[in-house]
C-alpha positions as CSV (number, residue, x, y, z in Angstrom):
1,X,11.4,35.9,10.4
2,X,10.4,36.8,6.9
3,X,13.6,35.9,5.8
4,X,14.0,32.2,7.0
5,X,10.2,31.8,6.1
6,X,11.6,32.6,2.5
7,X,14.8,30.0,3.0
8,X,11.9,27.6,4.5
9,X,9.8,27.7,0.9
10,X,12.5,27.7,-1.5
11,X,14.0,24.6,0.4
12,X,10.8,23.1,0.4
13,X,10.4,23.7,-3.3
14,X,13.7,22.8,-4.3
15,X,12.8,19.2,-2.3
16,X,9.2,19.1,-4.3
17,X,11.3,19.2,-7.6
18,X,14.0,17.0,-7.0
19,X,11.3,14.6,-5.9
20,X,8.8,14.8,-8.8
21,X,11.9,14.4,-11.0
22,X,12.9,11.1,-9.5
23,X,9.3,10.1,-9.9
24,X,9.3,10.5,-13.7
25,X,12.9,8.8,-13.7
26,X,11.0,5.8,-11.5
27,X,7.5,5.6,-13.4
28,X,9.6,5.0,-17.0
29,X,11.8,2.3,-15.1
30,X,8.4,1.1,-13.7
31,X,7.2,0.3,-17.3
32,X,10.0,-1.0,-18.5
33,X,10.3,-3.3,-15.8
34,X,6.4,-4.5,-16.3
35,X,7.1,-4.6,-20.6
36,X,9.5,-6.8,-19.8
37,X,7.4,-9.1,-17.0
38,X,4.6,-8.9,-20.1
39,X,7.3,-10.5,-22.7
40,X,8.5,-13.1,-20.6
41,X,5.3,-14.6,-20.0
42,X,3.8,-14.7,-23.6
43,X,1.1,-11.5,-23.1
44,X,1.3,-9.6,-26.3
45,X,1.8,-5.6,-25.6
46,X,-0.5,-3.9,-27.0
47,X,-0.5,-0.2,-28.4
48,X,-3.0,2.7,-28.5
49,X,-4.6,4.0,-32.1
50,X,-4.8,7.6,-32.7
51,X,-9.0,7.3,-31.3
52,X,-7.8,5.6,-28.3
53,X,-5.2,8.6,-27.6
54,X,-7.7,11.5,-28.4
55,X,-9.9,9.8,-25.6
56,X,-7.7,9.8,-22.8
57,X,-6.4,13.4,-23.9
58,X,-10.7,14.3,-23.4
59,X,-10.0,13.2,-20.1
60,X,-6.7,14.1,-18.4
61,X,-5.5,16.9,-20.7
62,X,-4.9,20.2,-18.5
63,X,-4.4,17.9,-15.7
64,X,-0.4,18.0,-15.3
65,X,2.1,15.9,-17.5
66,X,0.4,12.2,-18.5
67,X,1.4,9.7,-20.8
68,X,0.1,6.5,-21.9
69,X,2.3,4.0,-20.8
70,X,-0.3,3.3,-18.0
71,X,-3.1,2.8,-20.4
72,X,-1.0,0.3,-22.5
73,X,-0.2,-1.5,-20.0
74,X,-3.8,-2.1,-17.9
75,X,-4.8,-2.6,-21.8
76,X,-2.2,-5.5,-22.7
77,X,-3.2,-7.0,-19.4
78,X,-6.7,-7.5,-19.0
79,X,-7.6,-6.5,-22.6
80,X,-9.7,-3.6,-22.1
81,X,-8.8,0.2,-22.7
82,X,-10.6,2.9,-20.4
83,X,-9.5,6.0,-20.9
84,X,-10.4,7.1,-17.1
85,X,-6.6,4.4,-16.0
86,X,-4.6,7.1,-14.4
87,X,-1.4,7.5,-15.8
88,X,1.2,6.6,-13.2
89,X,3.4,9.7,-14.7
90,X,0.6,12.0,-14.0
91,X,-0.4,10.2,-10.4
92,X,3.6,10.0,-9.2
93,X,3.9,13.9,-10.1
94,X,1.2,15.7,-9.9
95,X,-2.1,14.1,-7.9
96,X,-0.4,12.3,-5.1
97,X,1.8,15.4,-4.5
98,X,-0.4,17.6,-4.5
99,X,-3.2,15.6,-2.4
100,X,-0.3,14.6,0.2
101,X,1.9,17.3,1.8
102,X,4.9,15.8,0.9
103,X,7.4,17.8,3.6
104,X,5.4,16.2,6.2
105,X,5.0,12.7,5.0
106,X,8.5,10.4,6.5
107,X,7.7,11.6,9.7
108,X,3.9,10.5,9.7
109,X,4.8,6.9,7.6
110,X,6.5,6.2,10.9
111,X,4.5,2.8,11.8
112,X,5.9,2.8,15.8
113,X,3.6,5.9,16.3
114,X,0.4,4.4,14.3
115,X,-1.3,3.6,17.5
116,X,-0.5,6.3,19.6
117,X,-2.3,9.0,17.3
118,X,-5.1,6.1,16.7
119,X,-7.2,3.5,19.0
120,X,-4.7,1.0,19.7
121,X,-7.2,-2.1,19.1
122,X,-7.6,-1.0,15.1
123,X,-4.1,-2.1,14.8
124,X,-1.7,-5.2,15.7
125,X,0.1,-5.0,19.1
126,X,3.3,-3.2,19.5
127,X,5.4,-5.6,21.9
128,X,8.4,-2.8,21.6
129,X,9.0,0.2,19.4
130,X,12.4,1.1,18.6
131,X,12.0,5.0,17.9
132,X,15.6,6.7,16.9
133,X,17.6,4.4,19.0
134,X,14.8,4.3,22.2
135,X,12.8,1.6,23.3
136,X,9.3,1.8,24.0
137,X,6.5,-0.5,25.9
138,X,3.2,-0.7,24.1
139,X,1.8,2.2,26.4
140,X,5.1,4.2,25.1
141,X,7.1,4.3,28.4
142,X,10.6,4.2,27.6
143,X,12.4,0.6,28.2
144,X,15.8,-0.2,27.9
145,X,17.0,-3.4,25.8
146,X,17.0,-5.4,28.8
147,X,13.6,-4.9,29.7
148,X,12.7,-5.0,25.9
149,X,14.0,-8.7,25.7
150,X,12.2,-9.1,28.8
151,X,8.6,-8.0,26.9
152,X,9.7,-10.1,24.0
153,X,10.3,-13.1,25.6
154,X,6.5,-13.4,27.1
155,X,5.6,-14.1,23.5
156,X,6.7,-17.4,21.8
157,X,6.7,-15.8,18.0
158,X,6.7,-12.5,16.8
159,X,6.9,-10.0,13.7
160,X,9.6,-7.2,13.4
161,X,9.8,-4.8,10.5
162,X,11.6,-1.9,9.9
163,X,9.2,1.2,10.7
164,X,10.4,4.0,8.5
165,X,11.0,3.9,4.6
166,X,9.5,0.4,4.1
167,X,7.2,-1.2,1.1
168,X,6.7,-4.2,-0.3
169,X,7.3,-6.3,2.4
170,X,10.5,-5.2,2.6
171,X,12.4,-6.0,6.2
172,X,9.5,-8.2,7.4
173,X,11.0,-11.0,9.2
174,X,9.7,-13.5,11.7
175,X,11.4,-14.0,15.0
176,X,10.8,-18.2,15.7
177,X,11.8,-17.9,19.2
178,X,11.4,-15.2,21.2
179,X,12.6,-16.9,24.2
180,X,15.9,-16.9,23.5
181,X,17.3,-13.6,24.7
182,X,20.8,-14.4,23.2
183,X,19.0,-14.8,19.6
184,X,16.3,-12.0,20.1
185,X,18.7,-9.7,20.4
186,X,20.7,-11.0,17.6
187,X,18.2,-10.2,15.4
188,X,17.4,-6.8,16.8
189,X,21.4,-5.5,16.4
190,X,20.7,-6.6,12.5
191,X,17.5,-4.0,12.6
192,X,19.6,-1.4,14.5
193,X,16.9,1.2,15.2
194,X,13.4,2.4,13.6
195,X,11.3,-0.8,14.2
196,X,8.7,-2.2,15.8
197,X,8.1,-5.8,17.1
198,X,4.4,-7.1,17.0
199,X,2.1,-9.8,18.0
200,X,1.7,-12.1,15.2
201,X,-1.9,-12.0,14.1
202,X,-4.5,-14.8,13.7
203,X,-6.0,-14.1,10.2
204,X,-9.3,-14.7,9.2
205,X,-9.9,-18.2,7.9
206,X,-10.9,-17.7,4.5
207,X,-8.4,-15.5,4.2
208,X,-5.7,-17.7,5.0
209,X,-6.9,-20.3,3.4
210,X,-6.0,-18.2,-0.2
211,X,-2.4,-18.5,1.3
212,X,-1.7,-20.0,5.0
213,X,2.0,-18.6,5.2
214,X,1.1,-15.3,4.8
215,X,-0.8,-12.8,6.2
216,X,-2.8,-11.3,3.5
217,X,-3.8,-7.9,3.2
218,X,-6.3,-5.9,2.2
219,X,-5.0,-2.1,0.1
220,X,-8.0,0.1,0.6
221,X,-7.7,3.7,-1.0
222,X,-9.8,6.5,0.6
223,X,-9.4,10.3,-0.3
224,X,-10.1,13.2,2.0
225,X,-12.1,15.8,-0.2
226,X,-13.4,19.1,1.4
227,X,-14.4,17.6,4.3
228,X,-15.8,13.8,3.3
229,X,-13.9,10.7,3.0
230,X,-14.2,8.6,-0.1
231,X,-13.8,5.1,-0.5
232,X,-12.5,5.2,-3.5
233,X,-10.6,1.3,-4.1
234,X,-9.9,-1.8,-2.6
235,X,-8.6,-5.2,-3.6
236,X,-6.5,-8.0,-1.5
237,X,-3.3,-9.0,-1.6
238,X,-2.4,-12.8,-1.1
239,X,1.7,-14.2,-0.9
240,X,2.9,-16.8,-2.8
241,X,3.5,-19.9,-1.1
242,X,6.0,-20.0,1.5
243,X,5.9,-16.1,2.0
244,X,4.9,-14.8,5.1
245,X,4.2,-11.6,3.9
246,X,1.4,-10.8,1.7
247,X,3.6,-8.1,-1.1
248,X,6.3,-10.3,-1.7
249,X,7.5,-9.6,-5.2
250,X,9.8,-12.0,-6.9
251,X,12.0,-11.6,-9.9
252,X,9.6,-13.9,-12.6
253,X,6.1,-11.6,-11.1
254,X,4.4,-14.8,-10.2
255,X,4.7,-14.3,-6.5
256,X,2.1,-12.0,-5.0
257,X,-1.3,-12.3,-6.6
258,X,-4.2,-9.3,-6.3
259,X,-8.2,-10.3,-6.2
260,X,-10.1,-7.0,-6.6
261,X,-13.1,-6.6,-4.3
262,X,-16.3,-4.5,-5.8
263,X,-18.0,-1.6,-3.9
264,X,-20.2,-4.6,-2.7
265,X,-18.0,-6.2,-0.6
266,X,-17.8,-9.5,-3.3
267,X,-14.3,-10.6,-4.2
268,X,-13.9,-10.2,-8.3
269,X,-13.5,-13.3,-10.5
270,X,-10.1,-12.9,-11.4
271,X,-7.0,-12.3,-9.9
272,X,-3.4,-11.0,-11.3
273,X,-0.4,-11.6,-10.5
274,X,1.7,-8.6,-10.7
275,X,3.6,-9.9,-14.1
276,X,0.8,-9.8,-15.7
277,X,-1.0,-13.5,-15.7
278,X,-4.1,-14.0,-14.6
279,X,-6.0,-16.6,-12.8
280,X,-9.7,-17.6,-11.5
281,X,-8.7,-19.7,-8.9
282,X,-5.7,-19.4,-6.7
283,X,-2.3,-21.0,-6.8
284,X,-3.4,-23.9,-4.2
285,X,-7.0,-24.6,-6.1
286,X,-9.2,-22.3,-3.7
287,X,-11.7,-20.4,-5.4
288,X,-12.5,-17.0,-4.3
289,X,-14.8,-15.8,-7.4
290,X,-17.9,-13.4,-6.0
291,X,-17.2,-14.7,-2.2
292,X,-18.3,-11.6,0.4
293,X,-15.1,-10.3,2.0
294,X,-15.5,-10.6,5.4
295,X,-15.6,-7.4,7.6
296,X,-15.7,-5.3,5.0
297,X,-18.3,-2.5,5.8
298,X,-16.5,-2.3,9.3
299,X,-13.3,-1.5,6.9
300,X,-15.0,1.1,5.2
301,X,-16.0,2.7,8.7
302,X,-12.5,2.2,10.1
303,X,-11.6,4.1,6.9
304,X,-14.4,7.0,7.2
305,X,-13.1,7.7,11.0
306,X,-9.3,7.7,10.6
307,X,-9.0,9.2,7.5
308,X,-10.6,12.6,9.0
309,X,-7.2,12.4,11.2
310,X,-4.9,12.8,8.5
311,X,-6.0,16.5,6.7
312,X,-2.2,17.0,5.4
313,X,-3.2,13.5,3.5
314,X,-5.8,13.3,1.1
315,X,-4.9,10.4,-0.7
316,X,-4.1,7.4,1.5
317,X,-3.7,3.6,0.7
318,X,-4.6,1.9,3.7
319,X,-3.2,-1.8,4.4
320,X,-5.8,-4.3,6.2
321,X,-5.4,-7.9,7.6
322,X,-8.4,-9.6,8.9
323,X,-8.1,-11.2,12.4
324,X,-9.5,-14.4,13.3
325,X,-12.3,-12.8,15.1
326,X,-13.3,-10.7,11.7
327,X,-12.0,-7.8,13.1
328,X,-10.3,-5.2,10.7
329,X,-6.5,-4.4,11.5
330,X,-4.5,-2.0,10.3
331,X,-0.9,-3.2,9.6
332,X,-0.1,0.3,7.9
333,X,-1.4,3.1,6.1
334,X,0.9,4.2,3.2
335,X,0.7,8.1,2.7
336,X,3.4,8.0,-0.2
337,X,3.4,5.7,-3.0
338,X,-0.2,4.1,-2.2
339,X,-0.1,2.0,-5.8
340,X,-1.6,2.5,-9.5
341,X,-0.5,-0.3,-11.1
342,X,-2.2,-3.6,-9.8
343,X,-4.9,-2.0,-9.0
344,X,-6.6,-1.3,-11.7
345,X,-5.2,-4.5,-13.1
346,X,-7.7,-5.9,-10.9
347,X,-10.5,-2.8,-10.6
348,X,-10.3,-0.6,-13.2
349,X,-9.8,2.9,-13.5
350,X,-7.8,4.0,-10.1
351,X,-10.2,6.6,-9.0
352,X,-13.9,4.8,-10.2
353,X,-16.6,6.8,-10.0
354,X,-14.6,9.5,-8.4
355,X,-12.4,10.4,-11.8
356,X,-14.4,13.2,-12.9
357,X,-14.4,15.0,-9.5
358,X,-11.0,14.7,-9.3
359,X,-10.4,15.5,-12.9
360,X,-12.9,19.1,-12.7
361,X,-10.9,19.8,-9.4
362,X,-7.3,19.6,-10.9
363,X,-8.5,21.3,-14.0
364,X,-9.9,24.5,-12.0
365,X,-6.3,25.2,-10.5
């Protein structure tokens, strides 16, 4: 027993390390990729002086491994320095792996099982779940792909999406006409296994009036300290025309645009896209400067009850849509690689007013 416990931890470390090394690898292509989004579209890139440096070292030095890359960038952007931006190196290898048990966290991203370990009505309806090859009904009874086609055919649209290893929209795809079996299950050979197939969702008006095509989403961060969730972030994600989903990044940046949303509820007064640009109004002239977000205390109770659910996670970027009703749904919570970048394009530091806990607790281990 002792034994394979010891095989268990040096396997587990040996999978931390390979991990945080491909993170370090990823965060330096990450800046390169967003230097480069910054020159194409005329926004100087700004460096830090010496002062600027010594400030953020006050801060995050005996952390773990920082750089400023971060800071340089949220700087060139939006034209203030803070030294509180959170380094992506230092977030990618240190915080989020530390906050989030990462041996544990493929098997909990999987989206088929989101409403089984939570109320069903805080998320979209699961038509089917493909789980490893299986078909399951919304009250998880297995099916087989008969009576799957069946269950998709009582619906005249729906949305499929891969369930494991997904971000940025990735795999979303809308199925026009789910009453043709022959077509349906086209489409379902292409996805294999490890999807779900949902209702689509209604959004909330003023939501979908930012971007109709899309259903726009919501990334709220919460973190799980010693026993009390924090709210820590939250800013909504729109498509770019055309899209239907809300993260759709395209090769010029100028696709998906972020509006931060204040510890108030109001939306901000300006919006990035994720190359860079900014903008006060969106693409298709509706103004969303210091409008209320609807729902949004019920999202920070949503938030406050599931997060207690997830103690392996402390660190969790949850992804909302707003029904048409104003109900809060959760589309997905994302438990590994819940974003730095945007977000404090739009909001500022990426921990707030919660820096300085976070930066005392780190500093004590």
């Amino acid at each position: 027993m002792n034994r394979k416990m010891s095989v268990n931890s040096i396997f587990d470390n040996f999978y931390i390390a390979v991990i945080k090394r491909y993170r370090m690898w990823c965060t330096n292509k990450s800046f390169r990729h967003y230097s480069k989004l910054l020159k194409m579209h005329g926004i100087p890139r700004k460096k830090l002086t010496s002062e600027q440096k010594k400030q953020v070292d006050a801060i995050w030095k005996g952390v773990g491994k920082y750089d400023y890359k971060t800071h340089r960038l949220v700087y060139s952007v939006t034209g203030k320095f803070d030294p509180k931006v959170m380094s992506e190196k230092l977030f990618r290898s240190k915080i989020e792996m530390e906050l989030n048990e990462q041996t544990f966290k493929n098997a909990w991203s999987d989206k088929s099982y989101f409403s089984w370990w939570f109320d069903k009505s805080l998320f979209p309806v699961n038509i089917v779940a493909n789980i490893n090859g299986t078909y399951y009904n919304n009250d998880y009874d297995v099916v087989t792909e008969d009576e799957a086609l069946q269950i998709i055919s009582k619906h005249d649209k729906a949305i499929i999406k891969p369930s494991l290893d997904t971000g940025f929209g990735k795999g979303v795809s809308l199925i026009e006409d789910c009453k043709s079996a022959d077509a349906v299950k086209g489409i379902l050979g292409k996805y294999g296994k490890n999807f779900v197939v949902q209702e689509v969702l209604k959004q909330h008006p003023m939501l979908a009036s930012f971007n109709p095509s899309s259903v726009n989403v919501v990334r709220f961060i919460s973190m799980f300290i010693d026993g009390e969730v924090y709210p820590v972030m939250c800013a909504l994600r729109c498509g770019g025309e055309g899209s239907i989903s809300d993260n759709n990044i395209t090769k010029d940046g100028m696709g998906m645009f972020v509006i931060g949303i204040d510890e108030n509820g109001n939306l901000r007064d300006r919006a990035y896209h994720s190359c860079g640009k900014s903008i006060t109004v969106c693409p298709n002239g509706e103004e969303f400067a210091g409008k209320p977000f609807p729902s949004y205390d019920k999202m920070v109770a949503t938030v406050k009850e599931c997060h207690k659910k997830l103690p392996y996670f402390r660190f969790v970027g949850w992804d909302f849509a707003i029904d048409s009703e104003g109900n809060p749904r959760i589309m997905e919570y994302n438990i590994k690689g819940p974003g730095v970048l945007y977000y404090q394009y739009v909001n500022g530091p990426l921990l707030g007013k919660y820096t300085d806990m976070i930066v005392e607790r780190f500093k004590k281990k």
